[in-house]
N, C-alpha and C positions, 0 to 999 in steps of 0.2 A: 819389185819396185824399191829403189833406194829409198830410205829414210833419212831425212835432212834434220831435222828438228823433233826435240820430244823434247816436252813439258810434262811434267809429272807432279798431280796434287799442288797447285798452284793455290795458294790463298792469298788476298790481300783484303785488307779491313782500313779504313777512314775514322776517323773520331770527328764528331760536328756537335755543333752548338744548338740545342734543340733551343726553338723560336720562343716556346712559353715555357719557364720555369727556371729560375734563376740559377746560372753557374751550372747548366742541367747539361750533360754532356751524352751522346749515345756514340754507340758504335756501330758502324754500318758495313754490310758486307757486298764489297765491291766484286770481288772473287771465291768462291767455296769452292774448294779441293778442286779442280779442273785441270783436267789431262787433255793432252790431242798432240796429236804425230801429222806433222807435216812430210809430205814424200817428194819427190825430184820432178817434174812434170805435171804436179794436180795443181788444181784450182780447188781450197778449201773457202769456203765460207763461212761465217758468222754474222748468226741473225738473232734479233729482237729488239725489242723497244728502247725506246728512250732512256737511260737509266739502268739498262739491266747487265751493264758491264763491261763492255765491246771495245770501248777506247782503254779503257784499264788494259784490258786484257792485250790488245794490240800495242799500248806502249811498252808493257811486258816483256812482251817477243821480240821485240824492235830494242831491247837492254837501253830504254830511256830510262824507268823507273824500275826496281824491285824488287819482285814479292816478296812477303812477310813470310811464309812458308814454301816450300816445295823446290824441285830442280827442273834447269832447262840444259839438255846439253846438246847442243850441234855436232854431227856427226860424230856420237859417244863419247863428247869432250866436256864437260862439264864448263859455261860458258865465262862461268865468274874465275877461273882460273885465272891469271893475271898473263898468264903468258898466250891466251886463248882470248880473250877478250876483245884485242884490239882485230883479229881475224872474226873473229862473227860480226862485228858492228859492219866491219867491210862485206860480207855478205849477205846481210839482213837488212837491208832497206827498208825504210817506210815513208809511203806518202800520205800527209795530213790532209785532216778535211778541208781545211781551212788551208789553200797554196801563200796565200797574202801573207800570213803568221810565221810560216816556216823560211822566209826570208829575212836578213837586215834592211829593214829600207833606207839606212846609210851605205851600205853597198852596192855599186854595179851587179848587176846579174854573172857575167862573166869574170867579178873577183869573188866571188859565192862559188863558184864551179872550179874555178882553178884549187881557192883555200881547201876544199875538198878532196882533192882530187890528190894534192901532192904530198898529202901524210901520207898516199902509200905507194906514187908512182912519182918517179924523178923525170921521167922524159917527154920533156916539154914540145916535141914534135908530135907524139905518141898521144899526148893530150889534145890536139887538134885536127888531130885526124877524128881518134874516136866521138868530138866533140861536133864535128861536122855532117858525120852519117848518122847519130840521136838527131841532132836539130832538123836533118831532111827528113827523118823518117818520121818527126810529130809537124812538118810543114811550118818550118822555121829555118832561119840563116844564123853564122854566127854574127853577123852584124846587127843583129836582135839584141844582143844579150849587153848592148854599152847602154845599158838606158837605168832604171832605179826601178825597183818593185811596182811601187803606184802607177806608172806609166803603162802597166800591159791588164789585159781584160784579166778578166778571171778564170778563163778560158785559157790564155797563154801560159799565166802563171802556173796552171795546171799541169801542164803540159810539160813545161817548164820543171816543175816539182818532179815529176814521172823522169825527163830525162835526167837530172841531177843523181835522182837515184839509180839511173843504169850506168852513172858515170865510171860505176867500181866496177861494173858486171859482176852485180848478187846474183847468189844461189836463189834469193826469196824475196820476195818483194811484199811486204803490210801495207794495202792502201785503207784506209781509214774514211769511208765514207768521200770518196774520190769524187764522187760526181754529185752530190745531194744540192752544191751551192751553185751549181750551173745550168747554161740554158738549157732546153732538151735536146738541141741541135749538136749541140757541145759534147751532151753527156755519152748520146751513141758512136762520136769520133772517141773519147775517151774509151769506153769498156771495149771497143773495137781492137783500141790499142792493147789493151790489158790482153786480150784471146788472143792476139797476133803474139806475143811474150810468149805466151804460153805455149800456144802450137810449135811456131817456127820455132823459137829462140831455148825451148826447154827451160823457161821460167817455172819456179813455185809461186805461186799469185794467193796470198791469205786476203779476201776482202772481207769486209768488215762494213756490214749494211744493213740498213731496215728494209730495202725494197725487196722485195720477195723475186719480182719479176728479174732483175738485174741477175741475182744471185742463181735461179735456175738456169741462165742463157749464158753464163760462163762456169758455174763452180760443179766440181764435180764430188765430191763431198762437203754437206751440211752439220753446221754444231746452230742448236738450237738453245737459244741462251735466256732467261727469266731472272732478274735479280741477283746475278754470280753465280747463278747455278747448271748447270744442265741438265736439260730436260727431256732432248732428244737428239740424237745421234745421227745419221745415217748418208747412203748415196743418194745422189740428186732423184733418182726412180723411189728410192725409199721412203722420201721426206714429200715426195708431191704425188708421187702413186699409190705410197701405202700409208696414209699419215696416224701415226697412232695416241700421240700427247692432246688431248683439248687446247693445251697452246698453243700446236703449232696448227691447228685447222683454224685456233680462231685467227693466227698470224694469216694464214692463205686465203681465208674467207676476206679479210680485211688489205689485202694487198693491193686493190683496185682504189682503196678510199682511203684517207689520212687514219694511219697506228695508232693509237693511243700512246699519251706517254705514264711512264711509270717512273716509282722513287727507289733508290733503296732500302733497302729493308733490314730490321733487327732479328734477328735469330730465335724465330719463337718456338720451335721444333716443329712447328707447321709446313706444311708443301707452302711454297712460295706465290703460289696458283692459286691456293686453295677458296679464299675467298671471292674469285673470279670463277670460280669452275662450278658446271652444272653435276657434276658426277663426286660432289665434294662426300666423305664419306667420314667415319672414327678412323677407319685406316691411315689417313690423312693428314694426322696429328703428328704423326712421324714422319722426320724426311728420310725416304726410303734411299738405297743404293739404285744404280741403275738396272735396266733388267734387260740380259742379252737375246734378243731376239733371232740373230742369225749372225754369218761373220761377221754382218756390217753396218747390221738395224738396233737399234739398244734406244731403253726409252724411260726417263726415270717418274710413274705414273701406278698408283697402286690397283687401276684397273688391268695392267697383266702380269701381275705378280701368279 
């Protein structure tokens, strides 16, 4: 299976303004060392709570912001190359959570799609052809797109966001908690859409979600994520048939009822977990490396050291 994308030792840290104690500054770790290979045809995933990293991480990959440390390079090209750059943004799309945001709402929908569209393709017949089979195929016309952001549900806008990014036809598509703002009628035409990329079209699909349910009914490998860390690794059979982190069963036990949210966290040499977890140990005191369980199952937890 090709490899699209590798990340390697990814760190990114924040500075904030602590609420009590004057001029008191912390630093908080948004990313620890975090690696993962995206490949040509999977649906990867990334899950956990509120806080523990997920939009960092995806605007990462999507070359909006970053990191502080580590490399990414698109088929063994190192991205930040300058003559490399402007080709990975053209294949690495991402859809925001929030469709409304990622609009001008001074602009027509249709001068949002075009100014897109012609830093890399000059042929303006070319642009409306491939403009007209995206809009039939999310149940839209181009006679949709003369209107202003505020004018379309949230639903279309969505929709909307998703075809803007197949405008380039990416290798990879970041959607970023694609469905969490919408109805549930809404949400299963979206992830529908997402599976149909992926089967027919040979899309890479990275989503980026707290729902557990979504993520096993499209993604075919899991990175299970706690505070910028990883905690567990594995294929979809691995992460819900064999689940070996307290994380991530308390994530699966809790998948039916609203996740908890979490903050980030200062670097205490502690598991990240640790004061959540029933199996907390002296071991624990250290944050361990990950531990390989098989080609595919790895879980970073000092109960299988």
């Amino acid at each position: 299976m090709e490899t699209l994308l590798t990340a390697e030792n990814i760190k990114k840290n924040y500075t904030i303004r602590k609420k009590t104690g004057l001029f008191k500054k912390i630093r908080i770790n948004a990313l620890d060392s975090f690696s993962i290979v995206i490949k040509k045809g999977f649906s990867t995933g990334i899950v956990g709570e509120s806080g523990s990293g997920k939009t960092t991480l995806a605007k990462i990959l999507a070359g909006i912001i970053r990191p502080d440390k580590g490399h990414i390079y698109y088929k063994n090209i190192d991205i930040y190359n300058k003559s490399n750059f402007k080709n990975y943004r053209k294949n690495v799309q991402i859809v925001l959570q929030d469709p409304y945001s990622s609009f001008n709402p001074r602009l027509k929908l249709i001068t949002t799609f075009k100014d897109g569209y012609k830093i890399y393709y000059k042929n303006k017949s070319d642009f409306y052809k491939k403009l007209d089979s995206l809009l039939e195929n999310i149940g839209m016309s181009k006679d949709d797109l003369f209107r202003y952001p505020h004018e379309y549900s949230g639903g279309q806008r969505q929709r909307l966001s998703i075809a803007r990014a197949l405008m380039l036809d990416p290798d990879i598509i970041i959607a970023d908690e694609p469905v969490s703002a919408l109805d549930v009628s809404v949400q299963g035409q979206i992830i529908n859409f997402f599976r149909s990329l992926k089967q027919k079209a040979g899309k890479s699909i990275v989503l980026v979600s707290h729902d557990l349910a979504i993520i096993k009914y499209l993604c075919d490998e899991i990175y299970v994520f706690y505070k910028g860390l990883l905690l567990e690794k594995g294929t979809k059979k691995d992460i819900f048939d064999n689940t070996l982190h307290p994380y991530t069963k308390m994530l699966i036990k809790a998948s039916k009822e609203k996740l908890f949210t979490t903050t980030y966290y200062e670097n205490t040499g502690y598991c990240p977990f640790s004061n959540r977890c029933n199996y907390f140990n002296d071991k624990c005191k250290d944050i361990i490396e990950l531990v390989n369980l098989s080609n595919t199952h790895c879980v970073r937890c000092t109960l299988f050291l």
